[in-house]
Biopython code that builds the backbone (N, CA, C, O; Angstrom):
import numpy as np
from Bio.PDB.StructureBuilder import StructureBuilder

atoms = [
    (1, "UNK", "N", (10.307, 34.234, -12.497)),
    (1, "UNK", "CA", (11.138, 33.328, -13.273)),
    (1, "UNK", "C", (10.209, 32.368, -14.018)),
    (1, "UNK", "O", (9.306, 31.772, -13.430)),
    (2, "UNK", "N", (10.464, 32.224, -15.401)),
    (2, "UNK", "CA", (9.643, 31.417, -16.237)),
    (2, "UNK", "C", (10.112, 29.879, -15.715)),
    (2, "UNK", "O", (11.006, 29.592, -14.919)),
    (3, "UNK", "N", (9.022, 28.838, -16.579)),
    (3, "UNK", "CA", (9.078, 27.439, -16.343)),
    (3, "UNK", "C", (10.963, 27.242, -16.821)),
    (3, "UNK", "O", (11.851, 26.736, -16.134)),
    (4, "UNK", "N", (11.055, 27.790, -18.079)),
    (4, "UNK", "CA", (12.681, 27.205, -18.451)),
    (4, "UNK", "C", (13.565, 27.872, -17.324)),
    (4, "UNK", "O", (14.463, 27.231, -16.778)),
    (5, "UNK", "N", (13.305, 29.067, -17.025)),
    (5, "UNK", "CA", (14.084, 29.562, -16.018)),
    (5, "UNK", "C", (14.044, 28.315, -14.940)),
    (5, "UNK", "O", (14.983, 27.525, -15.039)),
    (6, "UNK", "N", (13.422, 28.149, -14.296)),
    (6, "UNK", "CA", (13.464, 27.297, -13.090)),
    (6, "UNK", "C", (13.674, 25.674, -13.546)),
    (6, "UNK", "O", (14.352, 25.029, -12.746)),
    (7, "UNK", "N", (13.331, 25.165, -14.365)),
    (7, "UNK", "CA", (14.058, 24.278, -14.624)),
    (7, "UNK", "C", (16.131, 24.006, -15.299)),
    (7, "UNK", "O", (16.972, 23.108, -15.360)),
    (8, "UNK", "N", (15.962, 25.625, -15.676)),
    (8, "UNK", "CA", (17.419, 25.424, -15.849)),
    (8, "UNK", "C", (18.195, 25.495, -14.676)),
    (8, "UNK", "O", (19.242, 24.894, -14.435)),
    (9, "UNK", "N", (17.458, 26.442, -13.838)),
    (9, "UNK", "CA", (18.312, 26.373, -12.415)),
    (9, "UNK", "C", (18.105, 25.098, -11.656)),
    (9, "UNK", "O", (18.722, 25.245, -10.600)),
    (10, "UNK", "N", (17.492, 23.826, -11.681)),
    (10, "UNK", "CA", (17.195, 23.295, -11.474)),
    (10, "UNK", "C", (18.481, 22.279, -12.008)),
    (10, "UNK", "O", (19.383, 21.709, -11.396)),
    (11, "UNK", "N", (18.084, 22.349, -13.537)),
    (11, "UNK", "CA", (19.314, 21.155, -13.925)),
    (11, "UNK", "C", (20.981, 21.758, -13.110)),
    (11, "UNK", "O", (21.770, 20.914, -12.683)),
    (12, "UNK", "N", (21.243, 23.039, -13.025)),
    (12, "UNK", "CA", (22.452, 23.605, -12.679)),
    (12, "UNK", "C", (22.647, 23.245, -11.182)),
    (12, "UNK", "O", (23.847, 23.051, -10.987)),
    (13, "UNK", "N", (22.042, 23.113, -10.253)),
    (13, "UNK", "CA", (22.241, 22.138, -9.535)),
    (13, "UNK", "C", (22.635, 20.662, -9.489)),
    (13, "UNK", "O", (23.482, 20.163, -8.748)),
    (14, "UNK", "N", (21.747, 19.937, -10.566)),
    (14, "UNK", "CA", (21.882, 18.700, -10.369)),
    (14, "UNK", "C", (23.461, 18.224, -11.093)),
    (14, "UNK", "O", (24.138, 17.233, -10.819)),
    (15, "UNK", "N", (23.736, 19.317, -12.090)),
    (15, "UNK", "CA", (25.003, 18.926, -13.095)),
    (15, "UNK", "C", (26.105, 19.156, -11.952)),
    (15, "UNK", "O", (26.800, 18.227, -11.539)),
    (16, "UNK", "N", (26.220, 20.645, -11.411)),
    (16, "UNK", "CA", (27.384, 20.834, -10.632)),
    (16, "UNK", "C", (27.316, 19.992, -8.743)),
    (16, "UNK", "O", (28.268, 19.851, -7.976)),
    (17, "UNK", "N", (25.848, 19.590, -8.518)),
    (17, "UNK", "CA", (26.444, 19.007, -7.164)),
    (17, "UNK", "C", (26.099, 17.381, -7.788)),
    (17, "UNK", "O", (26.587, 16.508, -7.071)),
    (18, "UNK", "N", (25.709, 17.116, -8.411)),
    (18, "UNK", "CA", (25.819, 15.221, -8.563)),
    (18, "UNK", "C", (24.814, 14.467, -7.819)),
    (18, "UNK", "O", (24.730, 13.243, -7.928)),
    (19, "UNK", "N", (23.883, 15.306, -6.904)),
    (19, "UNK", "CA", (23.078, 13.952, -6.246)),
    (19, "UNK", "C", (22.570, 12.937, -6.410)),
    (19, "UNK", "O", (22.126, 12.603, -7.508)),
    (20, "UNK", "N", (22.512, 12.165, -5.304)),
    (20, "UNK", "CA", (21.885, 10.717, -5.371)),
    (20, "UNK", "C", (20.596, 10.805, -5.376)),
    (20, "UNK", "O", (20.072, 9.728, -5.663)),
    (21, "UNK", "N", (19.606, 11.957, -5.102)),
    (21, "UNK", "CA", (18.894, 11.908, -4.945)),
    (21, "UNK", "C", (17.839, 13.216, -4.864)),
    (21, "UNK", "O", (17.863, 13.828, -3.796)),
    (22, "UNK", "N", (16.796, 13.759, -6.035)),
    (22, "UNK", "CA", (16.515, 15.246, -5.562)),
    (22, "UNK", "C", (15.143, 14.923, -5.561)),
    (22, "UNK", "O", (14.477, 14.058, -6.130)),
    (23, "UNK", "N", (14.815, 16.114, -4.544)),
    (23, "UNK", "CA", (13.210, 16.178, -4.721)),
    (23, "UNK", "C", (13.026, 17.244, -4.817)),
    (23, "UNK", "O", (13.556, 18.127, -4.142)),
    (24, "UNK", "N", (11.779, 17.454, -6.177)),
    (24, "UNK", "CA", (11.316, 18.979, -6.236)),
    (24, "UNK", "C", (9.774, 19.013, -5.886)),
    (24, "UNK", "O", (9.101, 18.001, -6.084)),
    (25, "UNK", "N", (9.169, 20.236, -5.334)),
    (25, "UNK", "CA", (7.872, 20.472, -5.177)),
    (25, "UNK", "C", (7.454, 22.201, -5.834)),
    (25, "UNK", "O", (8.031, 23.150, -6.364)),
    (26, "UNK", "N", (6.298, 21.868, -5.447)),
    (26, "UNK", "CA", (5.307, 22.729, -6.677)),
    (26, "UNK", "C", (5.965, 22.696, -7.923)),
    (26, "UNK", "O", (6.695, 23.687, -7.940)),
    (27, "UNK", "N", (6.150, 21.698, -9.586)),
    (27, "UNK", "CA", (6.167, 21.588, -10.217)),
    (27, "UNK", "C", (5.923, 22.007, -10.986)),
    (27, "UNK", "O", (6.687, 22.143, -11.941)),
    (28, "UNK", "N", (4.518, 22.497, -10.944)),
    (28, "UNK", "CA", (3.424, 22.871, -11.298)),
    (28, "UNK", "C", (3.711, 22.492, -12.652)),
    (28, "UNK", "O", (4.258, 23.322, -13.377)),
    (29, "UNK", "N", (3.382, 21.214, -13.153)),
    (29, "UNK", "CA", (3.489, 20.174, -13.901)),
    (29, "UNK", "C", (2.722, 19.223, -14.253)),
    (29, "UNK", "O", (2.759, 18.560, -13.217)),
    (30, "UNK", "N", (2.093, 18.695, -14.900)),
    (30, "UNK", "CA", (1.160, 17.875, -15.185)),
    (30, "UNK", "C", (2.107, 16.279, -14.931)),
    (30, "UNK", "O", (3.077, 16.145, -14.185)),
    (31, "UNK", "N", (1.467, 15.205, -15.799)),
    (31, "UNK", "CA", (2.383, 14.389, -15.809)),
    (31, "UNK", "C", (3.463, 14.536, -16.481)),
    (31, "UNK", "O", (3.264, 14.657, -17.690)),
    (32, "UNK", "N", (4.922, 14.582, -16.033)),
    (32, "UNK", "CA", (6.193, 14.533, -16.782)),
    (32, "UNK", "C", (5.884, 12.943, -17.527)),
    (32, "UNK", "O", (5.008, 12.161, -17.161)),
    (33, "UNK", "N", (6.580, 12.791, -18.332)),
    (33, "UNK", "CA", (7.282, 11.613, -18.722)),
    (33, "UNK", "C", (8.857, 11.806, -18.603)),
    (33, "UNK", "O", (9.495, 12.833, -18.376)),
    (34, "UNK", "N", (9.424, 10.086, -18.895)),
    (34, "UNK", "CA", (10.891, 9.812, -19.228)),
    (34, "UNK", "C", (11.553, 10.998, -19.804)),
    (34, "UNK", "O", (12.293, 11.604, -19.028)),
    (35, "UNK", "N", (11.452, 11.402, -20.864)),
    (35, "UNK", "CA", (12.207, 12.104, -21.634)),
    (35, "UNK", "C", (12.632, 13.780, -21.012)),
    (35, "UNK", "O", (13.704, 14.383, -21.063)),
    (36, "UNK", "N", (11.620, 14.082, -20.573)),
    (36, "UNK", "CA", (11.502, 15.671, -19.531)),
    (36, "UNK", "C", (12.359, 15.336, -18.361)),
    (36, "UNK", "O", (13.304, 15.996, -17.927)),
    (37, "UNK", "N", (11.819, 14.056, -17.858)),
    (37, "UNK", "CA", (13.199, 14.187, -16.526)),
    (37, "UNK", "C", (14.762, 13.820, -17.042)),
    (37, "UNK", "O", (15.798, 14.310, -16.595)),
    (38, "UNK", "N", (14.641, 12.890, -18.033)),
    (38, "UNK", "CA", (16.069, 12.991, -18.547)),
    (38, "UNK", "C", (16.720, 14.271, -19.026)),
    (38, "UNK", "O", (17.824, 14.651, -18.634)),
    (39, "UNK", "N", (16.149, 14.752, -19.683)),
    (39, "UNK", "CA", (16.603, 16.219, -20.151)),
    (39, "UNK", "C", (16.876, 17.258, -18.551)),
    (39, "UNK", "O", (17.829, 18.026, -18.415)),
    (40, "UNK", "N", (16.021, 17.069, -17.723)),
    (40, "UNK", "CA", (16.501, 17.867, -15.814)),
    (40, "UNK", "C", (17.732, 16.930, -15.393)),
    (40, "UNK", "O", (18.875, 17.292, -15.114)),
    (41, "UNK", "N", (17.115, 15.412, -15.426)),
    (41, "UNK", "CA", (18.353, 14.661, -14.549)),
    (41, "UNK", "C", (19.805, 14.787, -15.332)),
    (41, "UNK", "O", (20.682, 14.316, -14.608)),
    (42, "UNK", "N", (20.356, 15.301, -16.646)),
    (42, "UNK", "CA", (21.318, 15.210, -17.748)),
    (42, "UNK", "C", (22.005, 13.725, -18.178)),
    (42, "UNK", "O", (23.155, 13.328, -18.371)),
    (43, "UNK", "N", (20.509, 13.066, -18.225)),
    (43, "UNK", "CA", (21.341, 11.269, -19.023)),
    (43, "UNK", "C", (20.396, 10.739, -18.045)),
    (43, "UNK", "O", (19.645, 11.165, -17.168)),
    (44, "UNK", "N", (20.788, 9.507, -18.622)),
    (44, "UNK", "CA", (20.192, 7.982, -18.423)),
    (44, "UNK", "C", (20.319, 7.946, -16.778)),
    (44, "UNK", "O", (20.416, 8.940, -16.059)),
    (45, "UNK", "N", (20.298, 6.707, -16.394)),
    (45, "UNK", "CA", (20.481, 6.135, -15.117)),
    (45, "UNK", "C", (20.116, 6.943, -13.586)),
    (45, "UNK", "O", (20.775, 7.260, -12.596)),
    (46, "UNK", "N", (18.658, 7.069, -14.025)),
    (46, "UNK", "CA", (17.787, 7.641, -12.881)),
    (46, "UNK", "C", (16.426, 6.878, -12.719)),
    (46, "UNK", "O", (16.007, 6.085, -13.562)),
    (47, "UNK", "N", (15.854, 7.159, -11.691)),
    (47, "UNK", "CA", (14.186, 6.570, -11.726)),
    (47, "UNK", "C", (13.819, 7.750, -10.988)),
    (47, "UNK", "O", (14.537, 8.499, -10.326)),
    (48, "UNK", "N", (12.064, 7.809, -11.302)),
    (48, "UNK", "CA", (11.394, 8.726, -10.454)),
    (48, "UNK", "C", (9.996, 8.272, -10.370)),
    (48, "UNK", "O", (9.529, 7.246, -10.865)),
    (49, "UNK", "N", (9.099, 9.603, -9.345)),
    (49, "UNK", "CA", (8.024, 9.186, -8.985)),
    (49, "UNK", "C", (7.755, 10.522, -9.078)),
    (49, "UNK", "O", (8.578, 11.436, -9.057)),
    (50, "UNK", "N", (6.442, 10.605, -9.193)),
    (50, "UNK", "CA", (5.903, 12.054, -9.261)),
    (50, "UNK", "C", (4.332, 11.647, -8.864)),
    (50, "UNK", "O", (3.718, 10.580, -8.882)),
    (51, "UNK", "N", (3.897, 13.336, -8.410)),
    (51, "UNK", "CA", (2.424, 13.570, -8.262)),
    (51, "UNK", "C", (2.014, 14.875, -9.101)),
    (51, "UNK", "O", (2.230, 16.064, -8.868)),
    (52, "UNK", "N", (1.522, 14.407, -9.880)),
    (52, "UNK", "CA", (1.353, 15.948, -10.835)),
    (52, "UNK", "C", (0.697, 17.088, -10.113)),
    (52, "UNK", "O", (0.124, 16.884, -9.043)),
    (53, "UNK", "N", (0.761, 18.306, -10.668)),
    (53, "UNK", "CA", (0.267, 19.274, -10.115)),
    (53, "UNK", "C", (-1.233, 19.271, -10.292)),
    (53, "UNK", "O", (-1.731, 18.291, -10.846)),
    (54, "UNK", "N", (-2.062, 20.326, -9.855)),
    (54, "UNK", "CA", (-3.221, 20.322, -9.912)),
    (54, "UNK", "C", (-3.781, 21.376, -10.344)),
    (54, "UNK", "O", (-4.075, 22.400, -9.727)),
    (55, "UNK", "N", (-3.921, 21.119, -11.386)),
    (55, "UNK", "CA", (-3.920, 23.100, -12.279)),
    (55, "UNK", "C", (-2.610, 23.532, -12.510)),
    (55, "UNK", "O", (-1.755, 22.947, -13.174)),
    (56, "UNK", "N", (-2.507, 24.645, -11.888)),
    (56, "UNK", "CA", (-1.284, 25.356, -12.388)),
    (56, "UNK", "C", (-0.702, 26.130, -10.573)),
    (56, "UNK", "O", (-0.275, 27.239, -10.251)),
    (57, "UNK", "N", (-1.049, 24.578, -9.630)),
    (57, "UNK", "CA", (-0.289, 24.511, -8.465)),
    (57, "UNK", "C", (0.116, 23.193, -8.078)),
    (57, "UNK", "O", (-0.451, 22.235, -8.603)),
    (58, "UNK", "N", (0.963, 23.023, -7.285)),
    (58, "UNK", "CA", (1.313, 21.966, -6.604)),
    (58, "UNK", "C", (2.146, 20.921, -7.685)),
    (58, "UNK", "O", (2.403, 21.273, -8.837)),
    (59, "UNK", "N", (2.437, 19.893, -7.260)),
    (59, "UNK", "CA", (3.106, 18.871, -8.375)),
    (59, "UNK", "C", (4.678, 18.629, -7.559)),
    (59, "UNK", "O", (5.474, 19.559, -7.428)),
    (60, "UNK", "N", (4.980, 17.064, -6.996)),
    (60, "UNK", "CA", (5.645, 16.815, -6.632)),
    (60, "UNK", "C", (6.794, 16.203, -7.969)),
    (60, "UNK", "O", (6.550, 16.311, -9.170)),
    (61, "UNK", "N", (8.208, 15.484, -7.301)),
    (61, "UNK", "CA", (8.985, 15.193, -8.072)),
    (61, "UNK", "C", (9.919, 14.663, -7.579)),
    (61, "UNK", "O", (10.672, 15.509, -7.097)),
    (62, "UNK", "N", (10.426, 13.199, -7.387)),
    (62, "UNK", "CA", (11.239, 12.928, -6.928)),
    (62, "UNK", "C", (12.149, 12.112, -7.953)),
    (62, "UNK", "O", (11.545, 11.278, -8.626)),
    (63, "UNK", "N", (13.420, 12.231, -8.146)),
    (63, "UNK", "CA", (14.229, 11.596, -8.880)),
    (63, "UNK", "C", (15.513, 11.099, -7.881)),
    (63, "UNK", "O", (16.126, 11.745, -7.031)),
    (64, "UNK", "N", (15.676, 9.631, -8.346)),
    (64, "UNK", "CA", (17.547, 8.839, -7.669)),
    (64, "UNK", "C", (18.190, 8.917, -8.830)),
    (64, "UNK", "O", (17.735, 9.211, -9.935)),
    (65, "UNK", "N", (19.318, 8.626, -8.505)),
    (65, "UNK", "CA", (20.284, 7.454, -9.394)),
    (65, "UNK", "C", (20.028, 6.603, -8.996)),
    (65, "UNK", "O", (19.958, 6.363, -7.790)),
    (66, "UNK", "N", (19.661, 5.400, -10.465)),
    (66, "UNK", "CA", (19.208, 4.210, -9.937)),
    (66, "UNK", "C", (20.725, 3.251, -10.236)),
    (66, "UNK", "O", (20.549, 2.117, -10.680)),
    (67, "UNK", "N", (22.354, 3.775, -9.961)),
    (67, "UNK", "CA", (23.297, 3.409, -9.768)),
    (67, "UNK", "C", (23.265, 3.042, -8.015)),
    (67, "UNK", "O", (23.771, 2.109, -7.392)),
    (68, "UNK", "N", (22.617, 3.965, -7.660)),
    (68, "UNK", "CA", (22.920, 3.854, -6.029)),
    (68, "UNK", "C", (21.777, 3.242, -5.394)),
    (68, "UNK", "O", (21.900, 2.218, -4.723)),
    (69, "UNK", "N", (20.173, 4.080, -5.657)),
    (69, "UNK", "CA", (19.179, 3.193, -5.234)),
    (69, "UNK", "C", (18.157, 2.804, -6.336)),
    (69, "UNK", "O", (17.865, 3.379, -7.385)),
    (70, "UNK", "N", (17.744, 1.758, -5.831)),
    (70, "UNK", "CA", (16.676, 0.160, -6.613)),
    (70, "UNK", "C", (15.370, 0.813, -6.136)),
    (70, "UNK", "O", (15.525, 1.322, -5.025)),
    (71, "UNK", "N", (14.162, 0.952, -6.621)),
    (71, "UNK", "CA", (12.963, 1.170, -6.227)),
    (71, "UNK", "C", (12.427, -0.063, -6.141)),
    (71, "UNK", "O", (11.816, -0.351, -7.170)),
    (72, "UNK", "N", (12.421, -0.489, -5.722)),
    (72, "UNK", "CA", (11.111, -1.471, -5.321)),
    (72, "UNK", "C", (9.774, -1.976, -5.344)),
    (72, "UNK", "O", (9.226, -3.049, -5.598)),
    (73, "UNK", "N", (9.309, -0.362, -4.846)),
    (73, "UNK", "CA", (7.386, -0.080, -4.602)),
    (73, "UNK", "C", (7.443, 1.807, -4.550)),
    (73, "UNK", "O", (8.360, 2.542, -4.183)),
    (74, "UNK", "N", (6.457, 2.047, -4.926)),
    (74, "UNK", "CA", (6.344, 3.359, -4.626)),
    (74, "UNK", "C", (4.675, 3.683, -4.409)),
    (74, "UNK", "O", (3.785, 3.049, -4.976)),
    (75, "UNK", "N", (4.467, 4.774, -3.494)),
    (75, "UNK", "CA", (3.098, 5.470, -3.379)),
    (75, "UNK", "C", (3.084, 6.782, -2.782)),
    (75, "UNK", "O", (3.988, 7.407, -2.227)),
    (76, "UNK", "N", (1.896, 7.073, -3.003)),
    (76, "UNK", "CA", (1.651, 8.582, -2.016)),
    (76, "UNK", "C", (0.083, 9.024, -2.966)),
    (76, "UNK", "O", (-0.536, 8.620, -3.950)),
    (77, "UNK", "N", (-0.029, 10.272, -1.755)),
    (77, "UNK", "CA", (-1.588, 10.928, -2.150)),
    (77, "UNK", "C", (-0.377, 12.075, -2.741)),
    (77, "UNK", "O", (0.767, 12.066, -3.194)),
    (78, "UNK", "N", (-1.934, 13.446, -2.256)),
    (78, "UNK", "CA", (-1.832, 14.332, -2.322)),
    (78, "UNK", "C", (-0.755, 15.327, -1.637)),
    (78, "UNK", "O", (-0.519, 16.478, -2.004)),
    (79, "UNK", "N", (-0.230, 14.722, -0.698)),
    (79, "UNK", "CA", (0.482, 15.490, 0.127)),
    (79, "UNK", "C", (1.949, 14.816, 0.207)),
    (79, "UNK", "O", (2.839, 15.548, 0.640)),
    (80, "UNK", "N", (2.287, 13.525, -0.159)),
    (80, "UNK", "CA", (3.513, 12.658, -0.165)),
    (80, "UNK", "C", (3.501, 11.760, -1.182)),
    (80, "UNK", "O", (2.506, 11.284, -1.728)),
    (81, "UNK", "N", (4.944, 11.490, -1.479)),
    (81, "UNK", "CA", (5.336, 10.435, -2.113)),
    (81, "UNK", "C", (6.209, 9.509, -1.721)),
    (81, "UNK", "O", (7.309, 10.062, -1.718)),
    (82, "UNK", "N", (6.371, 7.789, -1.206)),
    (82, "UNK", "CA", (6.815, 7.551, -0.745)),
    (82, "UNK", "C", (7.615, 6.409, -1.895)),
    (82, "UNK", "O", (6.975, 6.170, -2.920)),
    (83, "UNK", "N", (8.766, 5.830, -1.752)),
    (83, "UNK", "CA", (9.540, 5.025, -2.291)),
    (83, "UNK", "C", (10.110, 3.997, -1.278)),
    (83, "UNK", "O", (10.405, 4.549, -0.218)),
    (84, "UNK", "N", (10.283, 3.035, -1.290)),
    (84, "UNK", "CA", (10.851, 1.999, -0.918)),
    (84, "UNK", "C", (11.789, 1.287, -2.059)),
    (84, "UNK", "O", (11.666, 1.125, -3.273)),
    (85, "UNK", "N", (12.648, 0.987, -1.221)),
    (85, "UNK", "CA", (13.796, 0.055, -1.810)),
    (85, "UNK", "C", (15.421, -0.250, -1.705)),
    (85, "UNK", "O", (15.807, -0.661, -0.610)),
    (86, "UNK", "N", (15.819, -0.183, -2.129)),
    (86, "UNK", "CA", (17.600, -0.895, -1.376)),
    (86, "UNK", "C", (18.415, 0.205, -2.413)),
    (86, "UNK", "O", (18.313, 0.520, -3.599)),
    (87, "UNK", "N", (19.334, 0.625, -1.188)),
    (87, "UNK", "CA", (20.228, 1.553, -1.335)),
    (87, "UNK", "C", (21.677, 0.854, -1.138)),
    (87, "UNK", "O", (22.019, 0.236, -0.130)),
    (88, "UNK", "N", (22.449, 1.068, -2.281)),
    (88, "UNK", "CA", (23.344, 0.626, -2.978)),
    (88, "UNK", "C", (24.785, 0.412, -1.865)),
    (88, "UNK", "O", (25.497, 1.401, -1.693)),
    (89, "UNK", "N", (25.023, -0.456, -1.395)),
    (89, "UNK", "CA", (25.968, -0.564, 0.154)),
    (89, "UNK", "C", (25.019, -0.792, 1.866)),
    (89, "UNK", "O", (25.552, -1.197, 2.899)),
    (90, "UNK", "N", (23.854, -0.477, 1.740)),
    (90, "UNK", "CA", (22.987, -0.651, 3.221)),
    (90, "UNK", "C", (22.330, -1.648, 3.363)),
    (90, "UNK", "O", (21.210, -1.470, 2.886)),
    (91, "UNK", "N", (22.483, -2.820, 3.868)),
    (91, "UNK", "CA", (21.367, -3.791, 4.358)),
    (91, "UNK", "C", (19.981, -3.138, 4.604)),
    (91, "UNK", "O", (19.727, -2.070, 5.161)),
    (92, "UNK", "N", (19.065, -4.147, 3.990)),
    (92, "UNK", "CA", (17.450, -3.689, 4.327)),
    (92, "UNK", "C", (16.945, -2.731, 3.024)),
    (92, "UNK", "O", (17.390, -2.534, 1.894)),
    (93, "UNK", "N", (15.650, -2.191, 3.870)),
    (93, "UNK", "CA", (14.872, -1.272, 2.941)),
    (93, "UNK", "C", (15.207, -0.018, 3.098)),
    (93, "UNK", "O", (15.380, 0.343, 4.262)),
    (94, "UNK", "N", (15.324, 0.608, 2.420)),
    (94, "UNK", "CA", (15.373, 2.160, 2.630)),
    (94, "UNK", "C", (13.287, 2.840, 2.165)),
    (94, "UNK", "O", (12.241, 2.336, 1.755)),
    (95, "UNK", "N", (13.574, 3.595, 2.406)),
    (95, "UNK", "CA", (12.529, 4.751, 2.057)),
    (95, "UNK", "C", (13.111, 5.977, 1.768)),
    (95, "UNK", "O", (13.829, 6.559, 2.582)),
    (96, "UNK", "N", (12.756, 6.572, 0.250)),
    (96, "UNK", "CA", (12.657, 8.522, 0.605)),
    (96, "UNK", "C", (11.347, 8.401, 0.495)),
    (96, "UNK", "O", (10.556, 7.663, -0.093)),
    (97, "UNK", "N", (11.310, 9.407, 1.283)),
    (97, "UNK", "CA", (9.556, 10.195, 1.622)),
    (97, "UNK", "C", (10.127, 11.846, 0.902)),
    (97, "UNK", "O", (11.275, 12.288, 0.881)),
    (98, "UNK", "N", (9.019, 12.396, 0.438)),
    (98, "UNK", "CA", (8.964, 13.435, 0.318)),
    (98, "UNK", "C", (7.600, 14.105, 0.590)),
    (98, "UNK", "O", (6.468, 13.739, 0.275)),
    (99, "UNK", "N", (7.930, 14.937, 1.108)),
    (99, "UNK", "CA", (6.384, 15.902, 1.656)),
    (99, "UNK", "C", (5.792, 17.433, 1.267)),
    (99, "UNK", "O", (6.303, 18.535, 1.067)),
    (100, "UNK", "N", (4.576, 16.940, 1.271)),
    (100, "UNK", "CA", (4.333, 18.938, 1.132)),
    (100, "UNK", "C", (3.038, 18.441, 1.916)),
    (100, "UNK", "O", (2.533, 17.462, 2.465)),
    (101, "UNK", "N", (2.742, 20.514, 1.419)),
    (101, "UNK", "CA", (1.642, 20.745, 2.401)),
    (101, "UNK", "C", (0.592, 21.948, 2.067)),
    (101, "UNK", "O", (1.233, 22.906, 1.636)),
    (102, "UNK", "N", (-0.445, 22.149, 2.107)),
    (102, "UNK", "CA", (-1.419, 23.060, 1.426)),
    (102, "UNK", "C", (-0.528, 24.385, 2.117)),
    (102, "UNK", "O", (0.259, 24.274, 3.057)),
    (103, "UNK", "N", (-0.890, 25.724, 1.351)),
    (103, "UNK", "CA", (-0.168, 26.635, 1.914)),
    (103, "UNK", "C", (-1.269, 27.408, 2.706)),
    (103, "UNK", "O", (-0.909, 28.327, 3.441)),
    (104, "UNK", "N", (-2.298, 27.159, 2.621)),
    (104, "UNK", "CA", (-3.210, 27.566, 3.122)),
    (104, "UNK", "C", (-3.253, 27.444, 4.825)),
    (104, "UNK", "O", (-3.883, 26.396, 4.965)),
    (105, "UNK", "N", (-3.018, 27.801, 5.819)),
    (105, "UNK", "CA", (-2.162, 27.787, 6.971)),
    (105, "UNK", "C", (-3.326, 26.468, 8.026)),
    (105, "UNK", "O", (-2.972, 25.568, 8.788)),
    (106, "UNK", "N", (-4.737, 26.921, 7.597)),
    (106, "UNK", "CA", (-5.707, 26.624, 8.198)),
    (106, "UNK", "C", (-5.746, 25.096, 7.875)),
    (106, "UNK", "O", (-6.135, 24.360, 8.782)),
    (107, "UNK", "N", (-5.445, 24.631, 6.878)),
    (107, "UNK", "CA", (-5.505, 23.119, 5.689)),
    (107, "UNK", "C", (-4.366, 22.581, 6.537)),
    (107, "UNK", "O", (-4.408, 21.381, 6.811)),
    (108, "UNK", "N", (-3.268, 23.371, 7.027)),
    (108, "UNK", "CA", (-1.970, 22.428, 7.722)),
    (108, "UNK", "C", (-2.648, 21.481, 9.046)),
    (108, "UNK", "O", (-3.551, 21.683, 9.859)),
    (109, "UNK", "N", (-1.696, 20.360, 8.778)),
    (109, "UNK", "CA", (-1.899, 19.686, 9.883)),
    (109, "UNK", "C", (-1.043, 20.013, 11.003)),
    (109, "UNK", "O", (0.143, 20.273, 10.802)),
    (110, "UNK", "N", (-1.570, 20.022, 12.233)),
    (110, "UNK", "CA", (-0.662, 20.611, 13.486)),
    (110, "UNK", "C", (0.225, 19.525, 14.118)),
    (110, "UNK", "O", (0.962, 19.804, 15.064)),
]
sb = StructureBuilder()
sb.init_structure("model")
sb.init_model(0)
sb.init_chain("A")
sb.init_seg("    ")
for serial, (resi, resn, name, xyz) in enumerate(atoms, 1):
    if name == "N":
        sb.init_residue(resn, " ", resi, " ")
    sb.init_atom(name, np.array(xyz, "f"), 0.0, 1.0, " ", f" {name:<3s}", serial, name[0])
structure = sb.get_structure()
């Protein structure tokens, strides 16, 4: 499946289930900007964080509605991306974490 292939299946998820919240991995993506995730997320009123890929592997992706959650702070390496911030009805901080992991079996952490 080509890059448009998988990004269209990608948006066809996000149009027909609505989430608050998606994360994609292996991207295999350089840096996105605004305009590329708007065109996946379909409109305005999202935030994200990303870790680009590295060549033509890996590359994280996390997108909210920033109707429901506020980012705050965000970080991560190579292997995570983490977000902090207040989710729309919950006292306190929230976090999404999102994770990966070399596929290389030996590189996993046990």
């Amino acid at each position: 499946m080509g890059e448009d292939g998988k990004k269209g299946w990608v948006k066809s998820i996000i149009r027909d289930e609505k989430p608050d919240v998606i994360g994609i991995q292996e991207t295999k993506c350089g840096i996105v900007d605004e305009y590329w995730v708007e065109a996946l997320w379909g409109g305005k009123g999202f935030g994200f964080s990303q870790l680009p890929a590295n060549g033509n592997s890996g590359g994280i992706l996390l997108i909210w509605d920033t109707r429901i959650f506020t980012c705050k702070e965000a970080m991560g390496d190579e292997r995570f991306i983490a977000v902090k911030g207040e989710w729309k009805g919950i006292i306190g901080e929230v976090f999404l974490i999102e994770l990966t992991s070399k596929c290389q079996r030996n590189d996993r952490v046990q």
